[in-house]
C-alpha positions in Angstrom: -8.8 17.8 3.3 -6.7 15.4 5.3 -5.7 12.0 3.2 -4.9 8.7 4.5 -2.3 6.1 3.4 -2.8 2.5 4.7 -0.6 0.0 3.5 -1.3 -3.4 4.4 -1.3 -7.2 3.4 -4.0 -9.0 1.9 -2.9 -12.7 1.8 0.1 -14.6 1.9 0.7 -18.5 0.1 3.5 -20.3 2.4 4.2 -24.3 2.2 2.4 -25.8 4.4 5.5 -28.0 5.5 7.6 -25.2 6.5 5.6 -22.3 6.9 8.1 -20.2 4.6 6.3 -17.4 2.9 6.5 -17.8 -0.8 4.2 -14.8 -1.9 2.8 -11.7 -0.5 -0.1 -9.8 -2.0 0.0 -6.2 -0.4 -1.5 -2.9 -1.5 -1.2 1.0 -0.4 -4.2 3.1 -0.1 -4.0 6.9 -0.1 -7.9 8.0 0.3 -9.3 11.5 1.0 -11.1 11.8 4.3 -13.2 14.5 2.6 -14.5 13.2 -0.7 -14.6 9.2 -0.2 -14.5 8.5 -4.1 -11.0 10.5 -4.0 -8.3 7.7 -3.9 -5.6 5.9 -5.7 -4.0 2.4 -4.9 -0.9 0.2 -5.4 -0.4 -3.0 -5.1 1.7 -6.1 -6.1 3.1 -9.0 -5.7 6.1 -10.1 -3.9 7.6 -13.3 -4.8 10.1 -15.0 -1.9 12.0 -17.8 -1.8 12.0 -19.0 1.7 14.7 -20.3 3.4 14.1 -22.7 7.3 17.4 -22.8 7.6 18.7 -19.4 7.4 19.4 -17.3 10.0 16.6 -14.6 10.3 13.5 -16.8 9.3 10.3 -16.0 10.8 8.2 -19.2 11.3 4.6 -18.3 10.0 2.6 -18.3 13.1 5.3 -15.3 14.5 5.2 -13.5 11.5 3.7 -9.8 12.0 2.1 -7.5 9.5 5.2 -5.1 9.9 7.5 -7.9 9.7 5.8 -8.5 5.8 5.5 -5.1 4.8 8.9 -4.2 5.8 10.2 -7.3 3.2 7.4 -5.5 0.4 9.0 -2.1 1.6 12.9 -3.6 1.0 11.8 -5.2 -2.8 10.4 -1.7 -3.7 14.1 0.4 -3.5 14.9 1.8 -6.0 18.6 2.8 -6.3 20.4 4.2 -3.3 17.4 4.9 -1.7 15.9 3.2 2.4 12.9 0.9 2.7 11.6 4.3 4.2 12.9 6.2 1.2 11.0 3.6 -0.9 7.8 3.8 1.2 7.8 7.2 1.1 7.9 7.7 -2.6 4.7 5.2 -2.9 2.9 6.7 -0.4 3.7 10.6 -2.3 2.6 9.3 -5.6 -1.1 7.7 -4.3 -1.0 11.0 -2.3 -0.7 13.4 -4.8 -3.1 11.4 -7.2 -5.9 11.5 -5.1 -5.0 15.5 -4.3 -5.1 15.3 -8.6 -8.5 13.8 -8.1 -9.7 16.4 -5.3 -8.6 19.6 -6.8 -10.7 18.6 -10.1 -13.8 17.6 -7.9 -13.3 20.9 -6.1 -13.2 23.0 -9.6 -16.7 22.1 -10.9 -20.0 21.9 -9.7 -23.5 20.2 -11.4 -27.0 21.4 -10.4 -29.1 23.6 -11.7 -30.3 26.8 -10.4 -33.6 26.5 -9.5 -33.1 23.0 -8.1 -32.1 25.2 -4.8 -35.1 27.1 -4.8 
């Protein structure tokens, strides 16, 4: 059983004047590569205010994947924790839901007996 977390970004609405980013929609997958029905996902939101004059703005057509998912990884800290820290703790709770979802797939069986005959 190996499972797979993707995170990624579905779609993002900017203003069209500036090309600031005003919200992200992003989600994180954690799927079995086993049992294909085995997975669990996040997602949300993330609201921005843009800024074209501040000093770190991306301009739309520059903007990365990476670039977005490290602002959805920085809104998701909780407490003292990283963006990794925060990442991390996502990506363990889809994982261990969809090991939840395995290991009760694993434990029964249907058929009937004579079907194998």
């Amino acid at each position: 059983m190996a499972i797979t977390v993707t995170w990624s970004v579905s779609d993002m609405i900017r203003d069209a004047a500036t090309g600031g980013v005003k919200l992200v929609y992003w989600q994180c997958v954690a799927a079995d590569d086993t049992h294909a029905e085995c997975s669990a996902v996040e997602g949300g939101k993330l609201r921005l205010e843009p800024d074209a004059t501040a000093d770190g703005f991306v301009a739309y057509d520059d903007l990365t994947e990476e670039t977005v998912l490290g602002w959805v990884y920085d809104s998701l800290i909780e407490g003292e924790e990283t963006a990794d820290e925060a990442k991390a703790r996502i990506a363990a709770n889809r994982t261990g839901k969809v090991e939840a979802q395995v290991a009760r797939k694993t434990a029964e069986a249907n058929g009937t007996p004579w079907a194998a005959e």
